[in-house]
C-alpha positions in Angstrom: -0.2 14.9 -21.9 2.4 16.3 -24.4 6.0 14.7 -24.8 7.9 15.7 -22.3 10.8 18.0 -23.6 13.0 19.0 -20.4 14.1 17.8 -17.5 11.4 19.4 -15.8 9.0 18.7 -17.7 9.9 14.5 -16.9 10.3 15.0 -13.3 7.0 16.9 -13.0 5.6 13.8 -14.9 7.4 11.3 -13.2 8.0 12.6 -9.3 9.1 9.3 -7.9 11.4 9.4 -10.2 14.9 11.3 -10.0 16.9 12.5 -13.3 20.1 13.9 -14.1 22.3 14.4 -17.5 25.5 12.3 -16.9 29.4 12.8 -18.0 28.3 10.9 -20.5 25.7 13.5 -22.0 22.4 11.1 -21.9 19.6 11.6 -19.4 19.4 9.2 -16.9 16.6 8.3 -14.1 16.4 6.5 -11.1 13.1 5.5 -9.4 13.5 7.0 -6.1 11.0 4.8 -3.9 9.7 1.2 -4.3 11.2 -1.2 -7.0 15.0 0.0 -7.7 14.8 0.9 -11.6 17.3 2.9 -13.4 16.9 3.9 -17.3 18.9 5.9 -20.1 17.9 7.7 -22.9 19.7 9.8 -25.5 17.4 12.9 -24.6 14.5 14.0 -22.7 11.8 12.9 -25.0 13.5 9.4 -25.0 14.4 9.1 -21.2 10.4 9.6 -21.0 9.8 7.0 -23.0 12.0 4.6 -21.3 10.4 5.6 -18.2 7.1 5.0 -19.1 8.0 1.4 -20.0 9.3 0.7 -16.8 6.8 1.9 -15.1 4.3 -0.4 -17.7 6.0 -3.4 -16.9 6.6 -2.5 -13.5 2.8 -2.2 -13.2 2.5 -5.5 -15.1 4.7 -7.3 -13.1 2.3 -6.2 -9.9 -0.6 -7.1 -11.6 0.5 -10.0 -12.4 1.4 -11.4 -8.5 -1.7 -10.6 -7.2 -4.1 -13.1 -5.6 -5.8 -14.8 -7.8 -4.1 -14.1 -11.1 -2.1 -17.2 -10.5 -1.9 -19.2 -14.5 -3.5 -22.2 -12.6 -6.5 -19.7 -12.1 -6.9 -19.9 -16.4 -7.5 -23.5 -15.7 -11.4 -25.3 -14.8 -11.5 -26.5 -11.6 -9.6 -29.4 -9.9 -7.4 -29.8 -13.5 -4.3 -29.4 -10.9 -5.4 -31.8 -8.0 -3.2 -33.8 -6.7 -3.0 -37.3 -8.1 -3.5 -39.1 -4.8 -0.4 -41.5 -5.1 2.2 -41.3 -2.3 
């Protein structure tokens, strides 16, 4: 995919997500659906790029709370038992 150079062009890109130039004359997005992320970028090109970050650690983030992708799942078997003592 090319860099995204309008407005357009990022919401095309990006559907779920929902832009719009502020008062403050920086491009701004808000993930419409799902985890509540917002981001800001000086222009089109670089609200893309912030988006695409969110979205990577977004999908991280996922990833990394699935079942069976638990740090104690790194570990051989049993190295986290219980010691037995009460």
């Amino acid at each position: 995919m090319s860099e995204p150079l309008s407005q357009a062009d990022v919401e095309q890109a990006w559907p779920q997500w929902k832009t719009w130039e502020g008062t403050d004359q920086m491009c701004h997005a808000r993930r419409a659906g799902g985890a509540a992320l917002t981001e800001t970028g000086e222009d089109w090109p670089d609200l893309a790029d912030q988006i695409r970050r969110a979205e990577a650690m977004l999908e991280a983030s996922l990833l990394a709370h699935l079942p069976g992708n638990d740090w104690r799942s790194l570990s051989p078997p049993g190295a986290h038992a219980e010691s037995g003592r009460r």
